[in-house]
C-alpha positions in Angstrom: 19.2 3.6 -0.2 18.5 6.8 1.5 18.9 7.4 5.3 17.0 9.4 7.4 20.4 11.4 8.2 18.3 14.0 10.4 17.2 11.3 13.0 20.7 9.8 12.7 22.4 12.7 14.3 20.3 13.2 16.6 20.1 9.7 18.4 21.9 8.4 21.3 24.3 5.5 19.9 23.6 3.2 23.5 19.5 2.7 22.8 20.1 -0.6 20.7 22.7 -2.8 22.5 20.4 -3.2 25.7 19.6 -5.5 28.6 17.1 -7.7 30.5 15.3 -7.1 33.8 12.9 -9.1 36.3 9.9 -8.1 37.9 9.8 -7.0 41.1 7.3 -5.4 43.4 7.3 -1.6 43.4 8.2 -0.2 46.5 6.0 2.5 48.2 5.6 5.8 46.9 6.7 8.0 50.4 8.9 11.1 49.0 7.3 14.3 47.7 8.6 15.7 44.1 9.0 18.8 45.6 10.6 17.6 49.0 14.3 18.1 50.2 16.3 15.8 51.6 19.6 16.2 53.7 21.8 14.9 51.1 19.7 17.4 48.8 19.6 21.1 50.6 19.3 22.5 48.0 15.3 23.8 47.5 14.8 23.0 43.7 12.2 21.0 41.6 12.9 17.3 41.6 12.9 15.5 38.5 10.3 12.5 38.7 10.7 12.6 42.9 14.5 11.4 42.2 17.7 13.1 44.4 18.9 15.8 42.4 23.1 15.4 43.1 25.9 16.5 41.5 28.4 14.2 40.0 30.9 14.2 43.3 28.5 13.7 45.4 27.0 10.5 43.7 30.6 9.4 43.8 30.6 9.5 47.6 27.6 7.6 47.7 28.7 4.9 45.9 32.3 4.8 47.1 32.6 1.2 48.7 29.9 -0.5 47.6 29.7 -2.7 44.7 28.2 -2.0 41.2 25.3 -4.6 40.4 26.3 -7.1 36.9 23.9 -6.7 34.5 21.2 -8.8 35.0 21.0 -8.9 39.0 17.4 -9.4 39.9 17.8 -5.8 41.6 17.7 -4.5 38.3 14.5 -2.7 37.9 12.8 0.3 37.8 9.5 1.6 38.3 7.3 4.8 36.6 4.3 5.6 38.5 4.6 2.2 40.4 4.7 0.2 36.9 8.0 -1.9 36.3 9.5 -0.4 33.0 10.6 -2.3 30.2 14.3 -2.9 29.7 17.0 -3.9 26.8 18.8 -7.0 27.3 22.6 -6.8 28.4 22.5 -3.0 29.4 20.3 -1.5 31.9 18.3 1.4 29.4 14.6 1.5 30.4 11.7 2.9 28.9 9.3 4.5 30.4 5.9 5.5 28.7 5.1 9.6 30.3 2.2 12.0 29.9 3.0 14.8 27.5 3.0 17.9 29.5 0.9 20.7 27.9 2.9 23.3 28.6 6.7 22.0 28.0 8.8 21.4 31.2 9.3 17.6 32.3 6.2 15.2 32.6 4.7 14.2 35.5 5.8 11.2 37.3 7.4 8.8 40.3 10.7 6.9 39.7 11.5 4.6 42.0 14.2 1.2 42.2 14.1 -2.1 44.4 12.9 -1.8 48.0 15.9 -0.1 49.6 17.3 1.9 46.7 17.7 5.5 46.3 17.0 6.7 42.6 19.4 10.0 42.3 19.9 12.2 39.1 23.4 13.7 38.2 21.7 17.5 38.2 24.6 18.7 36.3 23.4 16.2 33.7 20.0 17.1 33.2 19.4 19.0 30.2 17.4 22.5 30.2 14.6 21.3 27.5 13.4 17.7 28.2 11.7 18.0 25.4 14.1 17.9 23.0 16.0 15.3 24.8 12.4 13.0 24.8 12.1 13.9 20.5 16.0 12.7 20.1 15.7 9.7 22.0 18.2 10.7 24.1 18.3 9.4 27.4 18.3 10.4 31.2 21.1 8.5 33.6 20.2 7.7 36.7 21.5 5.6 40.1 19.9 3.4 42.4 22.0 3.1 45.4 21.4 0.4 47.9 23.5 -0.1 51.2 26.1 -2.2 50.2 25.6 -2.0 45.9 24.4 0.5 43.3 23.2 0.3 39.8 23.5 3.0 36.9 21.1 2.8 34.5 19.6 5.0 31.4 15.6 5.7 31.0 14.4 6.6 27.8 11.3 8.5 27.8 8.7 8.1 25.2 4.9 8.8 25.4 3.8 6.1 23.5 2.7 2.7 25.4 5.8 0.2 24.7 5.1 -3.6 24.8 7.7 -6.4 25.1 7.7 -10.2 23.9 10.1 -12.8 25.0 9.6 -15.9 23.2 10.4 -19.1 25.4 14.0 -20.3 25.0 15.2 -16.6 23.6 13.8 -18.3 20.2 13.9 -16.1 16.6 10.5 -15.3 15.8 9.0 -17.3 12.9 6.1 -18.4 10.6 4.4 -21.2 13.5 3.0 -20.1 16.8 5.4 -20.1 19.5 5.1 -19.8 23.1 5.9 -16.6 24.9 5.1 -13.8 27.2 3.1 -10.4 26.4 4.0 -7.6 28.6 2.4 -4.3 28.2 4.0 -1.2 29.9 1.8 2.0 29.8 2.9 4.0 32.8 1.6 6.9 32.0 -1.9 5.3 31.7 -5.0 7.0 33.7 -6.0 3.1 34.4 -3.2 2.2 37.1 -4.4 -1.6 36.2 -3.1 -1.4 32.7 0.3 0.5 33.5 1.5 -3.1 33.9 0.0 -6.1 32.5 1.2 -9.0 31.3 0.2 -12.6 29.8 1.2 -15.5 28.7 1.3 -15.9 24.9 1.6 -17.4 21.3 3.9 -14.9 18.6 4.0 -15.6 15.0 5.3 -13.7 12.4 2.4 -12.7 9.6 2.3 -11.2 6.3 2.4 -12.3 2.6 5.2 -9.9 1.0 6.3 -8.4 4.0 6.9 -11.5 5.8 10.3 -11.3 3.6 11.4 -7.9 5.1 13.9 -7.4 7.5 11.4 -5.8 10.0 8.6 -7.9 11.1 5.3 -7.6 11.6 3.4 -9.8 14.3 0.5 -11.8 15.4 0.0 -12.4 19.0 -2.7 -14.4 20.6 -3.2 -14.4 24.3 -3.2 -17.5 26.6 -4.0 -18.0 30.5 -1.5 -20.4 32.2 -3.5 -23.4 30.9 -3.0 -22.3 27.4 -6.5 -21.8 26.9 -7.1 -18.2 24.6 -7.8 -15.2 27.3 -9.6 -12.1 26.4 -8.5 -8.4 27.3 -8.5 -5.0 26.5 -6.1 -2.6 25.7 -6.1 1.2 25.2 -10.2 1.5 25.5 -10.3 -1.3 22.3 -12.6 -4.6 22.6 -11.6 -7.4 24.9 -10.1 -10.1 22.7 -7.4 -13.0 22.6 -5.9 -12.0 19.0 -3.8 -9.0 18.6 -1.6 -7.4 15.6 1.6 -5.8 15.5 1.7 -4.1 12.2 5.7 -3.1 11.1 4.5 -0.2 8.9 8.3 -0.9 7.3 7.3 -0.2 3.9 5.8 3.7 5.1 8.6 6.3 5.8 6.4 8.7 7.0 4.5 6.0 9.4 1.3 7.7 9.4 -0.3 6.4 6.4 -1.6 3.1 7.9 -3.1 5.1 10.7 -4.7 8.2 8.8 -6.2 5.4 6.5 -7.9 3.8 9.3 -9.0 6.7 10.7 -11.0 8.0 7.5 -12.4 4.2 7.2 -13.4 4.6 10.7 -15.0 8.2 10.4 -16.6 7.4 7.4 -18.1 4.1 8.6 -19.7 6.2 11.5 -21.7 7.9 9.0 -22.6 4.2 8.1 -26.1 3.3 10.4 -26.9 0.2 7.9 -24.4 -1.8 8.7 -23.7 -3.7 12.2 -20.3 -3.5 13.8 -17.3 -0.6 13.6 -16.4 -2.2 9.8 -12.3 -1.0 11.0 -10.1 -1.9 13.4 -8.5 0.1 16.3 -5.4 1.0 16.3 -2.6 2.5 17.9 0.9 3.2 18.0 3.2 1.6 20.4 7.1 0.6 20.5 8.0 -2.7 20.4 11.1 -5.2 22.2 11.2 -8.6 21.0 13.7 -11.0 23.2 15.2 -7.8 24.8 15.9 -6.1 21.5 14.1 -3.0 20.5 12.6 -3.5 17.3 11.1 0.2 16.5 7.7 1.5 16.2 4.9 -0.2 15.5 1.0 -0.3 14.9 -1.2 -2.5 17.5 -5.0 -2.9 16.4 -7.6 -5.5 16.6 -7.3 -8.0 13.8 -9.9 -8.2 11.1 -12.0 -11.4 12.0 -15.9 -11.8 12.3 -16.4 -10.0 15.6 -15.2 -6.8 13.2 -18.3 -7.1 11.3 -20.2 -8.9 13.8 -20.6 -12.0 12.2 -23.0 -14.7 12.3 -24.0 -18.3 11.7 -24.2 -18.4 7.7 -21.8 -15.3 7.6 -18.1 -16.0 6.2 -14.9 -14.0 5.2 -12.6 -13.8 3.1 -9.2 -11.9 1.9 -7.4 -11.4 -1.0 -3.7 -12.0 -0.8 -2.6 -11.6 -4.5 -4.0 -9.7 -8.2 -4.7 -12.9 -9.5 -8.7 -12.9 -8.9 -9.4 -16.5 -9.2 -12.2 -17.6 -11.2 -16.0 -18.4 -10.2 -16.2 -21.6 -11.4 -13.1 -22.8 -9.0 -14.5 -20.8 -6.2 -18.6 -22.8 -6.5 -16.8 -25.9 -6.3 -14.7 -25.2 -2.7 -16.1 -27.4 0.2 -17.7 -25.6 2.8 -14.2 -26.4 5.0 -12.1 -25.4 2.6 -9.6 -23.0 3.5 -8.5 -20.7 -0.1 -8.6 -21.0 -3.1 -6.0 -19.2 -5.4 -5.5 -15.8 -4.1 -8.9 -16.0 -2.2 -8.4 -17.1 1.6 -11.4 -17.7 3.8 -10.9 -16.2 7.3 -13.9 -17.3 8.7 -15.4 -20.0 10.2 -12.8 -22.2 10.1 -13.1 -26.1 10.6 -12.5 -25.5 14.3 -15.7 -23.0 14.8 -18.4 -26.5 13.1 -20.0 -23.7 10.9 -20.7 -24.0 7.2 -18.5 -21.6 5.4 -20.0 -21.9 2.2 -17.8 -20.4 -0.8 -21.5 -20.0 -3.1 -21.9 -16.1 -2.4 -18.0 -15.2 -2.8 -18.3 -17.0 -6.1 -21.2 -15.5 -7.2 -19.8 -11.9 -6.4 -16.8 -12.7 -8.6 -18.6 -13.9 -11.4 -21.2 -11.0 -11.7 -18.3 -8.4 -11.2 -15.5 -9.9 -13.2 -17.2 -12.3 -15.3 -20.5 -10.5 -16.8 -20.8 -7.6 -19.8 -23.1 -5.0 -18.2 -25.9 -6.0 -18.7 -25.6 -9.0 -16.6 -23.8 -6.6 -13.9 -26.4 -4.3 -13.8 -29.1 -7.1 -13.6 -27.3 -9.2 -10.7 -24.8 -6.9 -8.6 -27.9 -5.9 -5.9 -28.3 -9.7 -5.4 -25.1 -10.8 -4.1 -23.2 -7.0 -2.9 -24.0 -3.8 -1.0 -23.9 -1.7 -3.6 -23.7 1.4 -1.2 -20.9 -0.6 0.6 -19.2 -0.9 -2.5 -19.2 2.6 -4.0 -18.0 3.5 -0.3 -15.1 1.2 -0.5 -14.7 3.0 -4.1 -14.7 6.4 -2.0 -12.3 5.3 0.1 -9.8 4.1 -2.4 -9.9 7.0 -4.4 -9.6 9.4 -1.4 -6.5 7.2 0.1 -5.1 6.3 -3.7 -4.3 2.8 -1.9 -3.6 1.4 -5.6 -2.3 -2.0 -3.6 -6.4 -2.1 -2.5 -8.3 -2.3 -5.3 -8.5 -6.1 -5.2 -5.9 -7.6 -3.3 -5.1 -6.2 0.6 -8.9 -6.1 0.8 -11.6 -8.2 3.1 -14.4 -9.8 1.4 -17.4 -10.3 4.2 -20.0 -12.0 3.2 -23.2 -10.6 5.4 -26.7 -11.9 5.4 -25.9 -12.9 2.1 -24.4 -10.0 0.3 -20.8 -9.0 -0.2 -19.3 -5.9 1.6 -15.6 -5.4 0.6 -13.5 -3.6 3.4 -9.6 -2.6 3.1 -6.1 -3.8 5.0 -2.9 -3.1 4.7 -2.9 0.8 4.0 0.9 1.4 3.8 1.3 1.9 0.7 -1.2 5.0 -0.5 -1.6 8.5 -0.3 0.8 9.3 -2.8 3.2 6.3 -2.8 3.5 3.4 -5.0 5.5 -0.3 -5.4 7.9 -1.8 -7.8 6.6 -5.0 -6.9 9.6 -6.4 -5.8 9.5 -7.3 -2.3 14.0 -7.8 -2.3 14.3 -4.4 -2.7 10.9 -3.2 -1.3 11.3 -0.1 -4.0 8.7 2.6 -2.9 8.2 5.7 -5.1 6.1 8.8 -5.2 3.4 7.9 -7.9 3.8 11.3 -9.7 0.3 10.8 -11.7 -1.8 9.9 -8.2 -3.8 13.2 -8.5 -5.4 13.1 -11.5 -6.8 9.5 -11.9 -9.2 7.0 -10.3 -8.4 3.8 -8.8 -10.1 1.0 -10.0 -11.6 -0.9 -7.9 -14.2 -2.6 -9.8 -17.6 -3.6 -8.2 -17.5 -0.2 -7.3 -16.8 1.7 -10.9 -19.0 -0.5 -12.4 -21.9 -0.3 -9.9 -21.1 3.6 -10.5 -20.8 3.2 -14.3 -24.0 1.0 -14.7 -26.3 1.7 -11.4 -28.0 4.8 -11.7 -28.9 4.6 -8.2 -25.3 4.1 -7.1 -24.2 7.4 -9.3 -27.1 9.4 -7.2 -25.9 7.7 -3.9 -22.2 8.4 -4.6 -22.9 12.3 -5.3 -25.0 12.3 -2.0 -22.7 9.8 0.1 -19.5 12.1 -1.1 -21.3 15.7 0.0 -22.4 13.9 3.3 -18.9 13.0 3.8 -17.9 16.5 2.4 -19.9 18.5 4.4 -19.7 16.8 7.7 -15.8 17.1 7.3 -14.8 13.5 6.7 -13.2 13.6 2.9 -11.6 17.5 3.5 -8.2 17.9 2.9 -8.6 20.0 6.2 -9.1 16.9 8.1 -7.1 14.3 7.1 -4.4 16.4 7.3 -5.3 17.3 10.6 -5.1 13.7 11.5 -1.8 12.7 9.5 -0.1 15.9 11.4 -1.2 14.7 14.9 -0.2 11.2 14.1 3.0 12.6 12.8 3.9 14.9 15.5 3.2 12.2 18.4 5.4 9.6 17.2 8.0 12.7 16.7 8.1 14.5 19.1 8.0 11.1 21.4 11.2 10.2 20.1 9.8 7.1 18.3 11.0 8.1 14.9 14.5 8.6 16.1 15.0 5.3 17.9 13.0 3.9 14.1 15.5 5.8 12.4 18.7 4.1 14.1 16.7 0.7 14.1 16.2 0.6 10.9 18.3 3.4 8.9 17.3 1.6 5.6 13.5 1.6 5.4 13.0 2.0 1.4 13.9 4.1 -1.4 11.5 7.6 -1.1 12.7 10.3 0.7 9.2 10.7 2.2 7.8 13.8 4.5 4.4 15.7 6.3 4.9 18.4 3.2 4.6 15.7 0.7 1.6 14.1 2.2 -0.2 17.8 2.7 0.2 18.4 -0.9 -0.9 15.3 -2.7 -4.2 15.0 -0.9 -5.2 18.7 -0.7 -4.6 18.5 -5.0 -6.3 14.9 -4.8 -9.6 16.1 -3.3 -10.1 19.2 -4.9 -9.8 16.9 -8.2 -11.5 14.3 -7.1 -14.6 16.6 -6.2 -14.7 18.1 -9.4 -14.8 14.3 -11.0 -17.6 13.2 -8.6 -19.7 16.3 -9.0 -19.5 16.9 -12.5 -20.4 12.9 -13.6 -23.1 12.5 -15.8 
């Protein structure tokens, strides 16, 4: 397998073998970053309002007084009064810091346990923080108490990093376990959500990817009685169920979130339809029992409050290629849970509301089933047909090949189908063997020049001469208010790729997980396969009879 040999040499060895901390109650915030103190004369800049020392005078601090074991109580830190997350069995912290806009270090307020001094070895500190912050590298600082001192590492990152301890120190797993959901964003404008943390239930989730050695994650949010508790995070909607997407099979990491992004900027050209269609997301770093585990994705799950659903509304998701046939699907109870690769999301038999399998059935008859005659004569009755040529659009934009029937949501909405995507790793360029041992990714080299058939929405196309006339105006709509230019969703895969970058995410990845596939992925790649994919795939729409 190939290694990503550039972040390799460029990481700090320490950032995996790390330690536990326990919360304590940020002290007060009393010194100035700029002041001087007497064991300090010197007047220069301090460095997150810590003592600047040298390395002899540190010593003299700490000579006869005893260095804290790992694990003391005494063991934490705190950015911007927000206790920092820390590695099991070393002290390394992270904390999450604003990106300065004009280079230099970020602003911010260390400080240790009530009583503690946080110094910096000044001889230590390197000239360009940022390149320390893109190579993971991290800063060493002491806390010296009275009688005891601790050294500890912080790792600086400006992405949010949330940490999961599962009760007992137990291996995450395929059933709901108890656990605790700690958020630490201290670099957050809302001081409330620099820290915030809740009791939980972790499971691991995914078909295929469920076998890979990173894991992705459902979390759903519990009060101390265990009943589900609602919040928000990052401006998203307040809500108990939360994903953590592993985005193993992506090198890059920014084709999930570029693909949810165009969904998103598309589907806000979309009036007809209630609710945002796509999930939020956003990129975070993730610890799971005091391990880091590398960067991840956190976004609303898919569920009915997605599509604001209601009584007499259901959904469903495809989980496989094998579309199952009508005839199986018209005779599933209403509390019936999947059939074949077809799983129904929504209601369940907890929510008491019918969940009736009639319409799914009847949309997979009339677009599998029928010649086309009978698709032409039937698809308005059971599917939005502008929903599904924009699904169509989408999938030919993204090439998500892996989305043309499976990896896709089926909502069924006042009684007509509207098919939405999931699971965008593998597109823009890339495709899979198929075998999920090996995890084989490759770059498709025939992408460019060929639809993706996803096929409600050809057909509709094909036999719907009102869908031909609403893709032609639906794509120069999208065109021309910049949606579907190359322009812009390379603009938006180069800001998602320099953030996690240039935050030192893709480092710490890289030593995490130095075997992610088999492609040799990269920004260049990705800029040209979708500036050649839409000036083809203009010519195609535009020039269809």
């Amino acid at each position: 397998m190939k290694r990503y040999m550039k972040c390799l040499s460029a990481l700090l060895a320490a950032v995996l073998l790390l330690g536990g901390c326990t919360a304590q109650t940020a002290p007060e915030e009393t010194e100035d970053a700029e002041a001087v103190t007497a064991e300090n004369p010197v007047k220069e800049k301090k460095i997150f309002g810590a003592e600047m020392m040298t390395g002899e005078e540190i010593n003299a601090l700490k000579e006869g007084k005893d260095r804290l074991p790992t694990g003391d109580e005494r063991s934490v830190l705190y950015f911007n009064g927000a206790e920092l997350a820390c590695l099991r069995n070393r002290r390394v912290f992270y904390a999450t810091v604003p990106q300065p806009e004009n280079g230099g270090w970020p602003e911010g307020y260390l400080s240790g346990p009530e009583g503690y001094r946080v110094v910096i070895d000044k001889t230590l500190v390197p000239d360009d923080p940022a390149v320390m912050i893109e190579r993971g590298n991290s800063l060493m600082i002491y806390m010296i108490g009275e009688t005891d001192y601790v050294v500890a590492e912080v790792i600086m990152t400006y992405l949010p990093v949330i940490s999961i301890e599962i009760d007992k120190e137990r291996e995450l797993n395929g059933n709901l376990q108890g656990a605790t959901f700690t958020l630490h964003d201290s670099a957050s404008t809302n001081k409330n959500m620099r820290y915030a943390e809740s009791r939980a239930e972790v499971k691991l989730r995914g078909g295929s990817s469920a076998g890979l050695v990173k894991k992705s994650m459902r979390i759903d949010l519990k009060d101390e009685n265990g009943e589900n508790r609602d919040m928000s995070f990052f401006g998203m909607r307040e809500d108990d169920d939360w994903i953590l997407t592993a985005m193993f099979s992506d090198e890059s990491k920014i084709r999930d979130m570029t693909g949810w992004q165009l969904w998103r900027e598309m589907n806000s050209y979309y009036p007809d339809v209630k609710g945002s269609c796509a999930p939020e997301t956003k990129y975070v770093e993730v610890l799971l029992n005091g391990k880091y585990q590398g960067l991840y994705m956190f976004m609303e799950k898919f569920d009915a409050k997605t599509m604001e659903l209601e009584d007499g509304d259901v959904l469903f998701k495809a989980t496989s290629w094998d579309v199952p046939d009508s005839a199986g699907l018209k005779k599933q109870h209403a509390r019936s849970l999947s059939y074949r690769a077809m799983e129904k999301k929504w209601p369940d038999i907890t929510e008491k509301i019918d969940g009736t399998w009639d319409v799914i059935s009847e949309y997979i008859r009339v677009a599998y089933e029928t010649d086309g005659t009978g698709f032409k004569a039937e698809i308005e009755d059971v599917a939005s047909v502008e929903n599904q040529v924009d699904y169509w659009i989408f999938n030919n934009v993204t090439m998500a090949g892996d989305n043309t029937f499976k990896n896709a949501y089926y909502a069924v909405k006042d009684g007509l189908v509207y098919t939405l995507p999931w699971d965008l790793d593998i597109s823009f360029g890339l495709n899979w063997n198929g075998d999920p041992a090996t995890n084989y990714l490759y770059r498709e080299t025939n992408c460019v020049t060929r639809t993706y058939d996803f096929q409600a929405g050809r057909r509709s196309i094909k036999y719907l001469d009102s869908a031909k006339e609403y893709l032609k105006e639906r794509w120069t709509e999208l065109k021309e208010s910049g949606v579907v230019t190359a322009e812009r969703i390379i603009a938006n895969a180069e800001a998602h790729w320099n953030l996690i970058h240039v935050s030192g995410a893709i480092a710490r990845e890289c030593e995490r997980w130095p075997s992610v596939s088999y492609v040799d992925d990269d920004l260049k790649y990705f800029k040209n396969i979708i500036t050649d994919r839409i000036e083809w795939l203009d010519d195609y729409i535009m020039d269809m009879e």
